[in-house]
N, C-alpha and C positions, 0 to 999 in steps of 0.2 A: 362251242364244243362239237367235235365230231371225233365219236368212239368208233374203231376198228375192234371187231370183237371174233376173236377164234374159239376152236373147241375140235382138238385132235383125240379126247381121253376115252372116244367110246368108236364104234364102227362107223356114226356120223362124220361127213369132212364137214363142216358149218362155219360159216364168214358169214357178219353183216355188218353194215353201217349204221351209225346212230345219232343223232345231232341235240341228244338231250332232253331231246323233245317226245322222239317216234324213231318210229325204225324206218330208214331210207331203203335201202334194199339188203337183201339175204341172198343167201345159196346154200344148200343143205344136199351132198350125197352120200349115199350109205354102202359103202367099201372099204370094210377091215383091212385090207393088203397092199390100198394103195394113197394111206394120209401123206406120201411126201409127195406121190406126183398129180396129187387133185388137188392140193392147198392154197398153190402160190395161184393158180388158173383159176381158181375160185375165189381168190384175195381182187384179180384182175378183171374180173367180170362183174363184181357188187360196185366197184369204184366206177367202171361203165357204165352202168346200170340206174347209179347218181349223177352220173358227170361231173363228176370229180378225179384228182390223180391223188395221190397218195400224202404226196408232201400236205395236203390238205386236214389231217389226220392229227389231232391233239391227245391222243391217248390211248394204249393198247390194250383192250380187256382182254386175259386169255382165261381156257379151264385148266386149272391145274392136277384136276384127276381128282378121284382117284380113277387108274386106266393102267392097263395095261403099257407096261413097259415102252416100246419102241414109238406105236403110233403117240402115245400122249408126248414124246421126246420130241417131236416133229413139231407140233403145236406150239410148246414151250420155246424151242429156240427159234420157231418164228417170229413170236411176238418179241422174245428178247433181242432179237436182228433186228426188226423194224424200229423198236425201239430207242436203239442205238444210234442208228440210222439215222432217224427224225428228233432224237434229244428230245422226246417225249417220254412220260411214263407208262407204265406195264402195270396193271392192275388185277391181281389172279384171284379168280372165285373158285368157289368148288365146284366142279363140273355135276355134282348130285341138286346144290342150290339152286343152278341152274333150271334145271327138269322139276324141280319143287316150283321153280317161281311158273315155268309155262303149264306145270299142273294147274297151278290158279286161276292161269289167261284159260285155262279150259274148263274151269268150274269147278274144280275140288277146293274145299276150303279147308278143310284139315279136319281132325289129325290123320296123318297116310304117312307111308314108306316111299321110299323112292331104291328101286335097285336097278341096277346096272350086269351087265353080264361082264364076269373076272376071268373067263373060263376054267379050266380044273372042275367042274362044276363048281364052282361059288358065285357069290354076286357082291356086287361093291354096294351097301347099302347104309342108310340112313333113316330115323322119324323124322317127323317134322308136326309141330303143333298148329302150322298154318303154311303157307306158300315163302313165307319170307324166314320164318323160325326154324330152324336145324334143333330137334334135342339129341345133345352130346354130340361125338366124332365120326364123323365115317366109319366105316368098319368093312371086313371082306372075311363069308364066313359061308360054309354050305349051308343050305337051305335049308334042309333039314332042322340045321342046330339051333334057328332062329325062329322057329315054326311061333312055339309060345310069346315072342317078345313082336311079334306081329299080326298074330291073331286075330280079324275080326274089321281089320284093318284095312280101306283101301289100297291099291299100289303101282305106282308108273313106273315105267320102263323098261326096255330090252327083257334087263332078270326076272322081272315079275311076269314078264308074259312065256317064258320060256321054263316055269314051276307052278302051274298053277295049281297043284297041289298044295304049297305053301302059301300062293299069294290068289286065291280063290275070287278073288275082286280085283282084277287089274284091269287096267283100265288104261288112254292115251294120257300123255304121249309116249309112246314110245323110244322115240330118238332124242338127243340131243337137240337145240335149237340156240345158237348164235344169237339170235335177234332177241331170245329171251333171256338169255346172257348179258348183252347191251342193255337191256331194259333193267334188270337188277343191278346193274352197275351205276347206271344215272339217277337212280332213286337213292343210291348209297353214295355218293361223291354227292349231290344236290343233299344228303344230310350229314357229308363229315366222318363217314365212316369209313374204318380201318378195311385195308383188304389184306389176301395174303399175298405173300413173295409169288413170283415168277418162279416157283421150283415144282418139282415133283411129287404127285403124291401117290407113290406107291403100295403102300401097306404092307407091300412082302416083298422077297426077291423075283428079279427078272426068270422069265423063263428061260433064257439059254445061259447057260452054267458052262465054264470050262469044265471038262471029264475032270475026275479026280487022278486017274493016271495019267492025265495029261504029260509028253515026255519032249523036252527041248530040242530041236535037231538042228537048231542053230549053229557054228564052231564057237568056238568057245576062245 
């Protein structure tokens, strides 16, 4: 087994390699504005890093978000390229499960939150009864409006450390993490379990909207 594992759905670019076993090598940088031109340069340097090329590669773990619009788009269709590519499969987790399972490589054993920064001021967030357990769906909500269903509650990530008015105990990691991505993926394929599609998880509309008066100046 050797897992290729992405994650475009938050301001982290993160790639790593994974052999079922352990994590061979990572790369992890944090720039919002540039997931299409740190991805593929970062997909290039972990496979260096192993000494390995690509075609080496049995399977593509990507995050499927929830994220923001464009960057999580970048991620998605890279894995679905490679995958094509290599007639391998694409295995999509949730990019919050993620940050839940490296909470645990960091000692939080639950119960805690996990939020993400959505901007608009909100955050993409979830519980979790343990590192590996999700209660209920994702969700993206202001801060504010969550105060009570979080209460008292540890919390990792980006959102939590950017309210801590709402999330008074946050704590690392912060970022996204590929490598801990890979690591819940082989714990879940070594027991059978389902993943999600290769798609997108937005929870709401893209920030750029055609204008409503938008006017044709095409001929017609």
């Amino acid at each position: 087994m050797l897992l290729l594992a992405l994650d475009t759905a938050t301001p982290a670019v993160t790639v790593a390699l994974h052999d079922g076993e352990s994590v061979l090598a990572q790369s992890g940088q944090v720039d919002a504005r540039r997931h299409g031109e740190l991805l593929i340069p970062s997909v290039d340097r972990v496979l260096a890093e192993a000494g390995l090329k690509l075609d080496a590669v049995t399977g593509i773990v990507v995050g499927v978000g929830p994220g923001p619009y464009t960057g999580l788009r970048v991620g998605l269709v890279t894995a679905s390229t490679f995958a094509a590519v290599l007639g391998v499969p694409v295995h999509g987790l949730c990019t919050l499960d993620g940050l839940a399972y490296a909470a645990g490589t960091a000692g939080i054993e639950g119960p805690f939150t996990v939020a993400t920064d959505a901007r608009r001021k909100e955050v993409y967030w979830a519980r979790y009864e343990d590192p590996r357990t999700r209660v209920g769906e994702p969700s993206v909500d202001r801060p504010a409006d969550i105060a009570e269903q979080v209460a008292g509650l540890p919390a990792v990530g980006q959102g939590a450390l950017l309210y801590p008015e709402v999330f008074p105990d946050a704590r690392g990691p912060e970022h996204q993490s590929a490598a801990a991505l890979a690591s819940l993926a082989a714990e879940r394929l070594a027991a059978g379990a389902e993943f999600l599609p290769p798609t997108p998880l937005y929870l709401r509309r893209p920030d750029a909207q055609v204008p409503k008066n938008y006017k044709v100046v095409t001929p017609q």
